[in-house]
Backbone as JSON Lines, residues from 0, in Angstrom:
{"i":0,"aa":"X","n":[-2.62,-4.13,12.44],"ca":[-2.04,-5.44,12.25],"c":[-1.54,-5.55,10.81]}
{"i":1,"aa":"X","n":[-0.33,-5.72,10.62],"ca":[0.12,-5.66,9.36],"c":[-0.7,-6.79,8.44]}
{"i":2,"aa":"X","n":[-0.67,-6.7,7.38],"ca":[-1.27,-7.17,6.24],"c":[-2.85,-6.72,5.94]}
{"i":3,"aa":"X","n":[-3.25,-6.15,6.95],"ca":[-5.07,-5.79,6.59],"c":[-4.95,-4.71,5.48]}
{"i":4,"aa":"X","n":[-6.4,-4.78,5.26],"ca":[-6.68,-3.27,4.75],"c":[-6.41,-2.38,5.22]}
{"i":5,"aa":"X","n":[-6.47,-1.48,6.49],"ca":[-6.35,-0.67,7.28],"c":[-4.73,-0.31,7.54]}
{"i":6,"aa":"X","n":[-4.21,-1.68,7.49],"ca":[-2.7,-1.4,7.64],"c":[-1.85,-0.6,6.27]}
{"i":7,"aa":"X","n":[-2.73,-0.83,5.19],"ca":[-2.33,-0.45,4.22],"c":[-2.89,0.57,3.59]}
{"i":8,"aa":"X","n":[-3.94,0.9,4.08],"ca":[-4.32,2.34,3.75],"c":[-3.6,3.55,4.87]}
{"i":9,"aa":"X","n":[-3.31,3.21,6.26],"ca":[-1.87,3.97,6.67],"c":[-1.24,4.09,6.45]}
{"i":10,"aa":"X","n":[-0.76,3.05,5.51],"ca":[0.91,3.22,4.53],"c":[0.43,4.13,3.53]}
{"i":11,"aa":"X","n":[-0.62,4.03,2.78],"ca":[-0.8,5.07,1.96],"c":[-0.72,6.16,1.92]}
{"i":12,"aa":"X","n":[-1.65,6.6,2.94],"ca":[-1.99,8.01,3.68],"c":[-0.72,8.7,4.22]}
{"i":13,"aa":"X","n":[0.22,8.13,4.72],"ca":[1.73,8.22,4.95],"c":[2.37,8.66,4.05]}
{"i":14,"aa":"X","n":[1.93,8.04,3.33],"ca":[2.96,8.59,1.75],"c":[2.8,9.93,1.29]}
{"i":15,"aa":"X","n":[1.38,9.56,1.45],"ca":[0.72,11.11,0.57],"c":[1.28,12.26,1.72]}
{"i":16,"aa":"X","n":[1.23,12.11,2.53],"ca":[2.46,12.95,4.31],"c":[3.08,13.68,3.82]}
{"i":17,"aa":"X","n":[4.09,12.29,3.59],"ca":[5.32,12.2,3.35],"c":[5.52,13.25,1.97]}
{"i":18,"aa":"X","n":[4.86,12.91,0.88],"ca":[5.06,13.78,-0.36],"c":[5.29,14.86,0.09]}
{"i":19,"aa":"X","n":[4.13,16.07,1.5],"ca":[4.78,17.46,1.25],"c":[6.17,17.91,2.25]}
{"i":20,"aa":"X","n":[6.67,16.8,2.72],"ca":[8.08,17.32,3.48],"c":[9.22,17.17,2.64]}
{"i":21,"aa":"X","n":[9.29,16.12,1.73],"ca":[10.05,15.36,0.99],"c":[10.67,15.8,-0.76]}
{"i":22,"aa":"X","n":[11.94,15.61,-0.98],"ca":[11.95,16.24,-2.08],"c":[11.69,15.25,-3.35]}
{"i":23,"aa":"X","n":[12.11,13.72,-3.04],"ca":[11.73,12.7,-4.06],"c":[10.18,12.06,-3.49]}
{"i":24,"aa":"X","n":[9.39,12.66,-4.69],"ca":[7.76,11.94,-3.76],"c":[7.57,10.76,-4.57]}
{"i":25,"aa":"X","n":[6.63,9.7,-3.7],"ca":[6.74,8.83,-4.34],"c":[4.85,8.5,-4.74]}
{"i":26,"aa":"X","n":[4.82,8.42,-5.81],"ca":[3.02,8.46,-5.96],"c":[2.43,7.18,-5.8]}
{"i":27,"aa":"X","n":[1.01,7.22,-5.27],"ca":[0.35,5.91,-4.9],"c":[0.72,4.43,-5.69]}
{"i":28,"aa":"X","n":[0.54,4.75,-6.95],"ca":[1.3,3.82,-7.66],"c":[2.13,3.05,-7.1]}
{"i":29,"aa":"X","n":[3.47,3.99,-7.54],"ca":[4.52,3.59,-7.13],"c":[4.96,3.4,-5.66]}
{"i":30,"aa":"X","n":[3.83,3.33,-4.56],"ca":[3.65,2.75,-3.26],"c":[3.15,1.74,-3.69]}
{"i":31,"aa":"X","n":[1.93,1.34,-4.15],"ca":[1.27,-0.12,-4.23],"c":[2.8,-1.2,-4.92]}
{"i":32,"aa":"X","n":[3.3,-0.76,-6.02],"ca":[4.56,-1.41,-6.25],"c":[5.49,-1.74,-5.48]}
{"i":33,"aa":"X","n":[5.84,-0.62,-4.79],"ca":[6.85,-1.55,-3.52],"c":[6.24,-2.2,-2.25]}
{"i":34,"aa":"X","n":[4.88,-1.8,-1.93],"ca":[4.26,-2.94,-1.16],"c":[4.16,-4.01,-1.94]}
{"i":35,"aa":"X","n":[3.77,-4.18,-3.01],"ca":[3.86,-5.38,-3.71],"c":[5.02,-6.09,-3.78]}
{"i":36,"aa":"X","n":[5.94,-5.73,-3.73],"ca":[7.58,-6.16,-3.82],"c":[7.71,-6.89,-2.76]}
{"i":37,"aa":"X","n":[7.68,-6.3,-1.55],"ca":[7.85,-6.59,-0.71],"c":[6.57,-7.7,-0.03]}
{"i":38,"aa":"X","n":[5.63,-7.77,-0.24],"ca":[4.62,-8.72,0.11],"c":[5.35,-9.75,-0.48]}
{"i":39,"aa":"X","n":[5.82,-9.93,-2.1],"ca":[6.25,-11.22,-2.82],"c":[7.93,-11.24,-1.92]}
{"i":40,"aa":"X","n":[8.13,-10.89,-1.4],"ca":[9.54,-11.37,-0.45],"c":[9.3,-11.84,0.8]}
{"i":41,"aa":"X","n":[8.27,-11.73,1.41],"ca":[7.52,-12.73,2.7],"c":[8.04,-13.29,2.68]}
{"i":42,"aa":"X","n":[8.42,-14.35,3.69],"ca":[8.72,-15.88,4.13],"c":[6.65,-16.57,4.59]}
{"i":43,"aa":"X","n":[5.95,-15.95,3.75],"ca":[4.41,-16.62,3.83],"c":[4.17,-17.48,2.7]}
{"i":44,"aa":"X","n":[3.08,-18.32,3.44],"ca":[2.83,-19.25,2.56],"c":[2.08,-18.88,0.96]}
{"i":45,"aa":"X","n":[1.73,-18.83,-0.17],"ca":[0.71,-18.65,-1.05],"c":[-0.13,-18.07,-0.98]}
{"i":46,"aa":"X","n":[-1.45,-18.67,0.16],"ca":[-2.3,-18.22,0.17],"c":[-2.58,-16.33,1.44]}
{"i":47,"aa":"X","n":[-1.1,-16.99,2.26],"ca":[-1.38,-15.31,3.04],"c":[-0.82,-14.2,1.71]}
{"i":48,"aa":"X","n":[0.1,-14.7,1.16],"ca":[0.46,-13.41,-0.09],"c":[-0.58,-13.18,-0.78]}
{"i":49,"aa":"X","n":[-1.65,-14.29,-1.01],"ca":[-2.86,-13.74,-1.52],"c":[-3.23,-12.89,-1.51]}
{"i":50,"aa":"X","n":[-3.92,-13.31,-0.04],"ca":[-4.6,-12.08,0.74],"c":[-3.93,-10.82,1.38]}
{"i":51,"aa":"X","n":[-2.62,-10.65,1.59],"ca":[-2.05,-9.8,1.85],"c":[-2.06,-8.22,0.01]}
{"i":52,"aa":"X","n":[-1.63,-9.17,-0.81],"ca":[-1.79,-8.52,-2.54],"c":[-3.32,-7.86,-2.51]}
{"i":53,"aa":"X","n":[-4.27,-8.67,-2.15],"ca":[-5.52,-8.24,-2.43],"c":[-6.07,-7.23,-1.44]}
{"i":54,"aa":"X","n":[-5.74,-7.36,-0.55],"ca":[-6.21,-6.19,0.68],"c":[-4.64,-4.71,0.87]}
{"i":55,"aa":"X","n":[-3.87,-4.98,-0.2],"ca":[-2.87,-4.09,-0.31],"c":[-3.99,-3.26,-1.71]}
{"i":56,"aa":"X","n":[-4.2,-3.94,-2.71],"ca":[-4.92,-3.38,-3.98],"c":[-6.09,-2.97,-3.5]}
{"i":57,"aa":"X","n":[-6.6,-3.56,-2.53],"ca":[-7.98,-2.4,-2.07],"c":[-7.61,-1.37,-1.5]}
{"i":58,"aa":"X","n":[-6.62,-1.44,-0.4],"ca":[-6.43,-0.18,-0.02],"c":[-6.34,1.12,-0.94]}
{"i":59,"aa":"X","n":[-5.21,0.38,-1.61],"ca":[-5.22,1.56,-2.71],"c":[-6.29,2.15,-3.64]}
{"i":60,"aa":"X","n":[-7.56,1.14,-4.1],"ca":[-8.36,1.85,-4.71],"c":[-9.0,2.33,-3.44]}
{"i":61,"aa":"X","n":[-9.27,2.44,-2.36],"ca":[-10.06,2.85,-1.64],"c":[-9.39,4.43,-1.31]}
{"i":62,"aa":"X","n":[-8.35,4.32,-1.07],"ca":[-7.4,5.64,-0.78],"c":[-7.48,6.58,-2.19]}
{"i":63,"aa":"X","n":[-7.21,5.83,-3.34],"ca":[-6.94,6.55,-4.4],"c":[-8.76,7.43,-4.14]}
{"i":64,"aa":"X","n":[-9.22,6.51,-4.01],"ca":[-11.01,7.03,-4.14],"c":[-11.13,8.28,-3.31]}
{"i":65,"aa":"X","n":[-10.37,8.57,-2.66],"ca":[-10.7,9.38,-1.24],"c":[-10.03,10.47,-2.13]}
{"i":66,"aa":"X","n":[-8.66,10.41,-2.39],"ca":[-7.91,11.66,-3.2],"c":[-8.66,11.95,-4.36]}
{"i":67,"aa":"X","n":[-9.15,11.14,-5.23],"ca":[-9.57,11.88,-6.82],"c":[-11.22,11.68,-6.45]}
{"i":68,"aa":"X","n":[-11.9,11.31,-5.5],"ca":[-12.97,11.73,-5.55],"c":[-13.85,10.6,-5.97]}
């Protein structure tokens, strides 16, 4: 379901995929940034961008946690 945690640690995990087919990779970072971009372009109210920002930033430390250990 888009906006969870889960939805966004698939986007992650995707990426990191994506890095070994691909010739421009794009690093976790710079994934959490364009999910972020794009969360602040919603047509949602305040409080779902909230929670959508905050369960996008866990994913990522949770994912990053999995890659560096």
């Amino acid at each position: 379901m888009f906006g969870t945690v889960q939805y966004y640690i698939n986007s992650f995990k995707a990426t990191i995929m994506n890095n070994y087919s691909v010739e421009e990779v794009c690093s976790l970072k710079g994934k959490l940034s364009l999910i972020q971009g794009e969360i602040a372009e919603l047509p949602v109210d305040r409080h779902m961008m909230d929670i959508y920002m905050a369960n996008a930033e866990k994913a990522y430390s949770m994912v990053r946690q999995d890659v560096t250990g």
